[in-house]
C-alpha atoms as one frame of an Amber mdcrd trajectory, in Angstrom:
protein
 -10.441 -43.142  14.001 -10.982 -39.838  15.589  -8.408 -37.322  14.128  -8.275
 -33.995  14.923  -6.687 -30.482  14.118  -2.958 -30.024  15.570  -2.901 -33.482
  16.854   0.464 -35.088  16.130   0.811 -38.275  14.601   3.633 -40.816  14.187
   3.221 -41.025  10.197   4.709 -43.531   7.775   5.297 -41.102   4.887   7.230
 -43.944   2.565   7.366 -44.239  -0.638   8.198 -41.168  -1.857   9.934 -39.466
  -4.801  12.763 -36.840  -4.959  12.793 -34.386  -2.413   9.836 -35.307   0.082
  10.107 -36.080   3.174  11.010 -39.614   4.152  10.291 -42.487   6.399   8.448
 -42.789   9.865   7.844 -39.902  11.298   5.479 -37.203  13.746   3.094 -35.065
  11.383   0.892 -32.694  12.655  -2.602 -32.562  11.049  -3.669 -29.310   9.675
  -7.003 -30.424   7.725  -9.761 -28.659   9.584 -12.125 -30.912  11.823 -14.860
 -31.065   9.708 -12.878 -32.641   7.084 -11.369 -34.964   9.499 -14.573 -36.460
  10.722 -15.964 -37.276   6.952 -13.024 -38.363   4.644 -10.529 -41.074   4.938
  -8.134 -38.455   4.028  -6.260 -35.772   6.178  -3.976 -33.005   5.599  -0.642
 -33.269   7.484   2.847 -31.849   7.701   5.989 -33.445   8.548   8.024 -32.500
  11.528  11.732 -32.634  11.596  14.321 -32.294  13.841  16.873 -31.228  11.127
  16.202 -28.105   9.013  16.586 -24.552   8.059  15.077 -21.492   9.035  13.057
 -21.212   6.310   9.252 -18.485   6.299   7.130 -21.425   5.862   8.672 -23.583
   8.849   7.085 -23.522  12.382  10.128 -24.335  15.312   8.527 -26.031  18.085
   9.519 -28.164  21.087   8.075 -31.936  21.256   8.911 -34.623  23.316  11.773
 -32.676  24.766  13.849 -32.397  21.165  13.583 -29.137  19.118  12.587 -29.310
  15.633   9.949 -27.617  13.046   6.766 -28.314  11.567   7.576 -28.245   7.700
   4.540 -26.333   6.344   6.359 -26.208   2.624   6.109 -30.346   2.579   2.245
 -30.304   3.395   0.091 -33.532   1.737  -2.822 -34.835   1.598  -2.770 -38.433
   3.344  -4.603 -42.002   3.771  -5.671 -42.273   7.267  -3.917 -45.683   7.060
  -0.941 -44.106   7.151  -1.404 -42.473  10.784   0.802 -45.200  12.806  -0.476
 -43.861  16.614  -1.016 -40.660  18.489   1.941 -38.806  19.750   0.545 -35.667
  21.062  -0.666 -32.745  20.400   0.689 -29.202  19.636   0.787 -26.438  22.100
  -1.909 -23.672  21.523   0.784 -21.404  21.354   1.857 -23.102  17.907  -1.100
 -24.393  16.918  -1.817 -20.622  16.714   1.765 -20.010  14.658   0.841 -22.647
  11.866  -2.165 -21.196  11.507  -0.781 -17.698  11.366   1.872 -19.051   8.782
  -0.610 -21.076   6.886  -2.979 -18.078   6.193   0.144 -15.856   5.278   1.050
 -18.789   2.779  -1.868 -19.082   0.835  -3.289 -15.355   0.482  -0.296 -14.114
  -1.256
């Protein structure tokens, strides 16, 4: 399976325990390519149409709803999980969860 950066997946994210995200839902995969291509793992984070302005939250439009891209619930997944392609994110805010990403981790 060919996975690659910003491409949005429908993800089965179940089971999980206390406060992470639940169920079947689109991710968007933030591992870099290079990972992507060699491990059986990816990176993702969940998208939501529910949620709170929060710093570490991307809004974005997909598939006509509005929702975010939930960069404080990022994990490390099985490619199994990855139920089909959705999509992909614009380059417009591909280039905001990178942005927000980078801010993240260097403080």
């Amino acid at each position: 399976m060919e996975v690659k950066r910003f491409d949005i997946y429908l993800t089965n994210l179940d089971p999980t325990i206390g406060r992470e995200i639940k169920k079947t839902r689109p991710c968007t995969i933030i591992s870099p390519d290079e990972m992507n291509r060699h491990l059986g793992t990816v990176i993702i984070a969940p998208m939501t149409t529910k949620g709170r302005p929060y710093p570490t939250r991307v809004t974005c439009l997909f598939q006509g709803k509005s929702g975010q891209i939930v960069l404080d619930q990022i994990r490390t997944i099985d490619k199994g999980r990855l139920v089909k392609l959705l999509g992909k994110l614009t380059p417009s805010v591909s280039s905001q969860v990178a942005h927000r990403l980078t801010e993240m981790f260097q403080k």
